[in-house]
C-alpha positions in Angstrom: 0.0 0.0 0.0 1.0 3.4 -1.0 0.2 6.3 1.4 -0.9 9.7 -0.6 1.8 11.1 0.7 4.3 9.1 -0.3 3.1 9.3 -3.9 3.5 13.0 -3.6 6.8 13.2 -2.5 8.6 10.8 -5.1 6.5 13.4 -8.1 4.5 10.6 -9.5 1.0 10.7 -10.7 -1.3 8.9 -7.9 -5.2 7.9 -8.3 -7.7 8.5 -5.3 -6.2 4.9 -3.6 -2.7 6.2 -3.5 -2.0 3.8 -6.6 0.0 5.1 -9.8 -2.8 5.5 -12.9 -0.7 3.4 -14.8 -1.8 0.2 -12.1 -5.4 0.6 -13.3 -6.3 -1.7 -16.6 -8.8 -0.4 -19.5 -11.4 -1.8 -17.8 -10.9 0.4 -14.3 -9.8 -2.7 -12.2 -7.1 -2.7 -9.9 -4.2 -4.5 -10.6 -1.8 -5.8 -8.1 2.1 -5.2 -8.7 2.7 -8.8 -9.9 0.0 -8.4 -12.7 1.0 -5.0 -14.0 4.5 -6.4 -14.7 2.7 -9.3 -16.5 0.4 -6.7 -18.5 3.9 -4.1 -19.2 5.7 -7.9 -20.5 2.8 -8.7 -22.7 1.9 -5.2 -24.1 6.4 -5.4 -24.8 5.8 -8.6 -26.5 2.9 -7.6 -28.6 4.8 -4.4 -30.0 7.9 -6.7 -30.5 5.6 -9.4 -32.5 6.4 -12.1 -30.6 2.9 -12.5 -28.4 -0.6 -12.1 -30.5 -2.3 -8.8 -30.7 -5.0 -8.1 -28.8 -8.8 -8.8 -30.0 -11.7 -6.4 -29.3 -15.5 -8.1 -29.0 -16.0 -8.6 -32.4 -12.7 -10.1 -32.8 -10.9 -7.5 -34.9 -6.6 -7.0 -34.1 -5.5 -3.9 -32.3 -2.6 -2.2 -33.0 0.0 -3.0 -29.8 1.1 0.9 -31.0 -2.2 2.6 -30.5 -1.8 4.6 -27.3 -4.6 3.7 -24.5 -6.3 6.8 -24.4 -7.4 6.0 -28.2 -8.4 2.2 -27.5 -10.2 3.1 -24.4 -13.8 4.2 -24.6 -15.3 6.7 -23.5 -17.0 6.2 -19.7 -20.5 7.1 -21.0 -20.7 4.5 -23.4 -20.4 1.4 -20.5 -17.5 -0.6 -22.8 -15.5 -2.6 -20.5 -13.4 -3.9 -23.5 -10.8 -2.2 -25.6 -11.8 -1.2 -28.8 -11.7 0.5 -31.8 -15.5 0.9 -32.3 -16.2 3.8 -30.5 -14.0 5.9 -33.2 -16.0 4.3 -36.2 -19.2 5.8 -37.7 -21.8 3.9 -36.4 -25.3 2.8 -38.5 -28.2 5.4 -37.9 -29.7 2.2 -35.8 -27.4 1.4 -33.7 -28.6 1.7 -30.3 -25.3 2.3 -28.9 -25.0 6.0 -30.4 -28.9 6.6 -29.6 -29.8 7.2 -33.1 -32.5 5.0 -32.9 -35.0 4.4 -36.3 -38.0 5.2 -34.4 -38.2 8.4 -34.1 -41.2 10.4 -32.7 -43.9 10.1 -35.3 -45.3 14.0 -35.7 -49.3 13.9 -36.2 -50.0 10.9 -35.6 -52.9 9.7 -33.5 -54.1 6.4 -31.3 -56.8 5.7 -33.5 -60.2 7.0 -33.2 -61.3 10.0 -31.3 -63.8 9.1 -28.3 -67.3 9.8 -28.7 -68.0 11.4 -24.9 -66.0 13.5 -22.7 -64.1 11.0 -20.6 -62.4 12.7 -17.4 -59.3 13.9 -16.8 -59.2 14.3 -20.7 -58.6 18.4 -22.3 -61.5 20.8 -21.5 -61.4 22.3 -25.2 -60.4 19.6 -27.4 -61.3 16.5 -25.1 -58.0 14.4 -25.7 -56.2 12.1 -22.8 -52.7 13.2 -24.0 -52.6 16.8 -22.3 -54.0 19.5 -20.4 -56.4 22.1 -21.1 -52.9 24.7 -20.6 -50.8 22.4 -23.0 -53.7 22.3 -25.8 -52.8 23.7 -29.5 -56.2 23.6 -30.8 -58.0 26.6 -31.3 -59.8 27.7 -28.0 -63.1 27.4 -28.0 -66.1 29.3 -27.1 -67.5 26.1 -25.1 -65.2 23.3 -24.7 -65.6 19.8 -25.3 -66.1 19.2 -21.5 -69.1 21.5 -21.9 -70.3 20.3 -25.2 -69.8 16.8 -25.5 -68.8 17.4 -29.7 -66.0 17.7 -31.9 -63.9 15.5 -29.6 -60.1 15.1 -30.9 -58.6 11.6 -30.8 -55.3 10.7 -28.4 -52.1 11.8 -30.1 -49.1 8.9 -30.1 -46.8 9.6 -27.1 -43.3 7.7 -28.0 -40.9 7.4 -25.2 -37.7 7.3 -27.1 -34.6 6.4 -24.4 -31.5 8.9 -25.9 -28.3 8.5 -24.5 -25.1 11.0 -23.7 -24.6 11.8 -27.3 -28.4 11.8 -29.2 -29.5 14.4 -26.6 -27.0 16.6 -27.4 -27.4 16.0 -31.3 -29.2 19.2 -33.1 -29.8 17.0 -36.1 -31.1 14.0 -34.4 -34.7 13.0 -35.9 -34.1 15.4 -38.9 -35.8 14.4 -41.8 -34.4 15.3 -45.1 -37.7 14.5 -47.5 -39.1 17.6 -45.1 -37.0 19.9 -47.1 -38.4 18.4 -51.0 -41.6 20.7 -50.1 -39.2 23.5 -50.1 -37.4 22.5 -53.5 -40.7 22.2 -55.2 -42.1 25.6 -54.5 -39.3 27.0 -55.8 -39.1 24.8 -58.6 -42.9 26.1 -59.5 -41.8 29.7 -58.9 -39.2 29.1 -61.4 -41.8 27.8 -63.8 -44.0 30.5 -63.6 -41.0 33.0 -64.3 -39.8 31.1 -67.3 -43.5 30.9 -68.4 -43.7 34.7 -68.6 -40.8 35.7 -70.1 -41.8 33.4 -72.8 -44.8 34.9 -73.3 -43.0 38.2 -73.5 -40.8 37.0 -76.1 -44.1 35.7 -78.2 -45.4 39.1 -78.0 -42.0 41.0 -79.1 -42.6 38.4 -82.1 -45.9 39.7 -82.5 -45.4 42.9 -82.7 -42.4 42.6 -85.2 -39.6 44.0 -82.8 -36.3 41.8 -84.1 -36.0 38.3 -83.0 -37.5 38.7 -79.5 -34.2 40.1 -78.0 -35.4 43.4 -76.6 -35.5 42.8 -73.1 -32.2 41.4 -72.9 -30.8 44.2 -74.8 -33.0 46.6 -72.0 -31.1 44.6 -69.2 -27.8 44.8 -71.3 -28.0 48.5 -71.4 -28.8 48.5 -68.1 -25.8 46.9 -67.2 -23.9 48.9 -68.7 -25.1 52.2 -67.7 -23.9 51.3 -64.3 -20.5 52.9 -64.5 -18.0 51.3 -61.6 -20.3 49.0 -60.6 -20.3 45.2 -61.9 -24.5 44.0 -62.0 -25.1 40.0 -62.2 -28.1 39.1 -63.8 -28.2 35.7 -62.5 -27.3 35.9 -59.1 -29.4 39.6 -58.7 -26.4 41.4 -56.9 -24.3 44.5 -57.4 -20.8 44.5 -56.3 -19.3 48.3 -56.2 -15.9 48.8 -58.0 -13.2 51.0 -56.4 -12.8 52.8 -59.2 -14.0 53.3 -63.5 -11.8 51.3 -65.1 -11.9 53.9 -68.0 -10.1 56.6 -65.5 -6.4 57.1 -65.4 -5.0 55.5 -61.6 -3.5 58.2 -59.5 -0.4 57.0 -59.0 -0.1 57.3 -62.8 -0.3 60.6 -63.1 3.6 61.5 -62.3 5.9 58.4 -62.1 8.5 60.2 -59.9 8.9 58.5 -56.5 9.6 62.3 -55.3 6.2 63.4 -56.2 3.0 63.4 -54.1 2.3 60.5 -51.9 0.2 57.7 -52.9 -1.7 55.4 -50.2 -2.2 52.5 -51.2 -4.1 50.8 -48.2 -6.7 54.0 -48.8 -5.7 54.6 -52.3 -5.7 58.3 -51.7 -3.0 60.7 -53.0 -3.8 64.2 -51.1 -0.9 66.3 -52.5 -1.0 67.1 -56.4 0.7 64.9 -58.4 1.6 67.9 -61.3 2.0 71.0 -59.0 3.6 72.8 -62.3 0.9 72.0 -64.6 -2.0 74.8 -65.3 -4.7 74.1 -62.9 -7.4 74.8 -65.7 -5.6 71.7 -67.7 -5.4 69.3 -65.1 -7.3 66.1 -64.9 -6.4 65.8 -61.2 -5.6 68.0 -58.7 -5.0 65.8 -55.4 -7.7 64.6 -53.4 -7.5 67.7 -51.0 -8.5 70.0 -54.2 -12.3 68.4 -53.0 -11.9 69.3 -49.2 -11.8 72.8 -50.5 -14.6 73.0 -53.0 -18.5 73.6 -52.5 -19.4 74.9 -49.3 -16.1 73.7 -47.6 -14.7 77.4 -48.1 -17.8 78.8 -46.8 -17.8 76.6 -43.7 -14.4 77.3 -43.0 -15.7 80.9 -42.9 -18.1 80.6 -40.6 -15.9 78.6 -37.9 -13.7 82.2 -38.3 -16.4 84.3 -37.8 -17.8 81.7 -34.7 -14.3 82.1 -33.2 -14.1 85.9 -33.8 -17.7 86.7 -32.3 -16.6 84.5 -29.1 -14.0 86.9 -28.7 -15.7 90.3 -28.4 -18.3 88.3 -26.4 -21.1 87.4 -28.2 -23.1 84.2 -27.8 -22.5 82.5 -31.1 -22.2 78.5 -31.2 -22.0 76.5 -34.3 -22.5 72.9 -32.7 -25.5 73.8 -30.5 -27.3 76.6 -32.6 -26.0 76.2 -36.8 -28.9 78.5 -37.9 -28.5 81.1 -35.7 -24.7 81.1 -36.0 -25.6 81.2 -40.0 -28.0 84.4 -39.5 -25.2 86.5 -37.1 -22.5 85.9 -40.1 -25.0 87.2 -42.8 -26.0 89.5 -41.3 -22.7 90.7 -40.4 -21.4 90.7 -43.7 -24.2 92.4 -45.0 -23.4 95.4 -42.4 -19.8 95.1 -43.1 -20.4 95.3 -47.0 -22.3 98.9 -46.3 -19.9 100.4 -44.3 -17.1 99.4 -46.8 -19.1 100.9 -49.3 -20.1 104.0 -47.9 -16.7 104.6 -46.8 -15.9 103.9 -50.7 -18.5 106.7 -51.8 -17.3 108.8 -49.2 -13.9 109.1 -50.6 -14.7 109.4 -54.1 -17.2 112.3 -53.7 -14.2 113.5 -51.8 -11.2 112.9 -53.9 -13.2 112.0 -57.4 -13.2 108.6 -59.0 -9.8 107.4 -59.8 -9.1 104.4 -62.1 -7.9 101.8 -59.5 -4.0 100.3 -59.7 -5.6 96.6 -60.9 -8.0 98.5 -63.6 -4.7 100.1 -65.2 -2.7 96.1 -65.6 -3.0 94.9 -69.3 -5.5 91.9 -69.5 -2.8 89.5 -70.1 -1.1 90.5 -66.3 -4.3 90.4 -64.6 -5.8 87.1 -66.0 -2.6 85.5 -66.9 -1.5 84.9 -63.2 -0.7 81.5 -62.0 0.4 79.5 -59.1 2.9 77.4 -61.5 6.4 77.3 -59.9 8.9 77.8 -62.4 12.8 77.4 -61.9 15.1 78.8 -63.8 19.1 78.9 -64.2 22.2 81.4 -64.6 21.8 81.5 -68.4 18.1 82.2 -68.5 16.8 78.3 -69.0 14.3 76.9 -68.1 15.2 74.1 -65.4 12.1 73.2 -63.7 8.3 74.0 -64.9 6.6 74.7 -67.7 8.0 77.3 -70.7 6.8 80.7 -70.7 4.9 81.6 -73.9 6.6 84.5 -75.1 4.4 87.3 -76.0 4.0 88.3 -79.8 4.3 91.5 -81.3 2.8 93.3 -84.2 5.9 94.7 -85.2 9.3 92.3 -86.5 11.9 91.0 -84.1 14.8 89.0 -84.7 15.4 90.3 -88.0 18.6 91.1 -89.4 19.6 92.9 -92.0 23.2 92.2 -93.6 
């Protein structure tokens, strides 16, 4: 006998009697020190070849090199013998799984319904088989009890014994046929559908418009009206495309790796890829040219103005009041635009109306600005940016008489 103790202090694994697990056979018998050398001898000789293999119940071999805890079964299942039938698919029969072929029978009934109210039977429908609380029949105005008519007959109660594993089985008792009525309705639906675009095709014929191909020409055109988008007629779903196809990529717009960045994981390129190009010719001006269209500029604006009126203390607050913030700024502006120009009338009743410094620029100074940037070296040349188009005169140049 080994203490607990004992088994503690020399760091081997002990059961609840003190005994090493390895003592214990596949059955969960004790075995006394003499036999467990006999069983450690014969498992030896069995991997070696020398002894015969071991046999489960239905008198198959067992591999001396499959480890215990895949020849045992488990304890739920009640096999004192080693085995490899636990690991197999079993039949849909076979008790031993609980899958048993008699499963409960939905609808069906005893035989024939009763014809008076016996006790203890349902107050509405008059069946043995439940309660008046448990009853799925419509409830009456009068029950059967009451009535004596219409008296349901006794449904079939199974009592179906299911063990560890078929109570825990969501697909125990399933019955595929169940799903055929499914299949079918669809297969009508599908019917009908074919049906009428055949009879849409007939007329088409009818009325002499080609060979019956207009609607799929409508859903062709269809299809492809839907720019960046990719429509499947069969499967009825729309899958959006990042981009056209037919645009230009952005990172194709300037190939230096010194240019703007591009993003791929976004695919955003914020900066302008052709900073030197005119902005009226360009195709794309960076992805930050839209944060400062629309009404961006005039939002931008207000937050100013929002910011302004807080200092000089008024009560101005874009996030709790928009409108009201929206009605100071007009009408602000409005006031500042009449004090700007009365101060503007003012002057010129005073000092008379002078052509203004902007008015007296030649047209080709005052629309021919640009924010191009363009480099140029010692000599004159041009070394980075677009040429300048020289101006042309009326009169001759570079002509030289010899």
């Amino acid at each position: 006998f080994i203490s607990f103790s004992s088994g503690l202090k020399s760091g081997k694994r002990v059961n609840f009697k003190g005994l090493p697990a390895s003592t214990m056979a596949s059955s969960g018998k004790m075995l006394s020190s003499a036999e467990f050398k006999e069983k450690q001898k014969l498992d030896e000789a069995r991997k070696a070849g020398t002894a015969e293999p071991e046999r489960d119940e239905d008198g198959n071999e067992i591999n001396p090199h499959i480890p215990q805890f895949i020849a045992s079964a488990p304890w739920y299942l009640s096999s004192d013998k080693p085995g490899l039938k636990h690991q197999r698919l079993r039949a849909a029969g076979d008790s031993a799984l609980g899958l048993n072929a008699d499963w409960y029978r939905r609808g069906q009934k005893k035989g024939p319904a009763a014809k008076s109210f016996r006790k203890g039977a349902c107050a509405n429908c008059g069946a043995m088989t439940h309660k008046t609380a448990d009853c799925v029949e419509r409830p009456r105005k009068k029950g059967a009890k009451f009535t004596g008519k219409d008296i349901k007959a006794d449904e079939l109660v199974q009592d179906i014994d299911l063990d560890y594993a078929a109570k825990r089985d969501r697909w125990n008792g399933y019955d595929p046929s169940m799903h055929k009525a499914v299949m079918d309705r669809y297969e009508v639906l599908e019917n009908q559908r074919d049906e009428q675009k055949a009879k849409e095709v007939a007329e088409n014929l009818a009325a002499g418009d080609g060979n019956g191909e207009g609607a799929d020409d409508e859903e062709k055109d269809s299809t492809q009206k839907m720019l960046g988008q990719h429509f499947d007629q069969k499967t009825r779903m729309s899958v959006r495309n990042l981009r056209i196809r037919e645009d230009t990529p952005k990172f194709l717009y300037n190939l230096d790796p010194n240019s703007a960045h591009y993003d791929s994981r976004t695919r955003s390129m914020r900066e302008n890829p052709l900073p030197d190009q005119d902005p009226s010719q360009a195709e794309f001006a960076g992805d930050n040219f839209v944060r400062y269209s629309g009404d961006t500029q005039n939002f931008a604006k207000l937050q100013l103005y929002e910011l302004a009126a807080q200092d000089r203390g008024a009560d101005v607050n874009l996030a709790a009041n928009p409108t009201l913030a929206q009605l100071a700024q007009r009408e602000f502006v409005e006031r500042k635009q009449q004090v700007e120009g009365s101060k503007k009338s003012s002057l010129t009743d005073k000092y008379g109306a002078q052509q203004s410094a902007e008015d007296q620029l030649p047209a080709q100074l005052r629309f021919g600005q640009t924010e191009a940037y363009t480099e140029y070296s010692a000599d004159g040349s041009i070394v980075k940016g677009l040429e300048s188009v020289t101006p042309k005169s009326k009169y001759d140049e570079d002509v030289y008489q010899f």
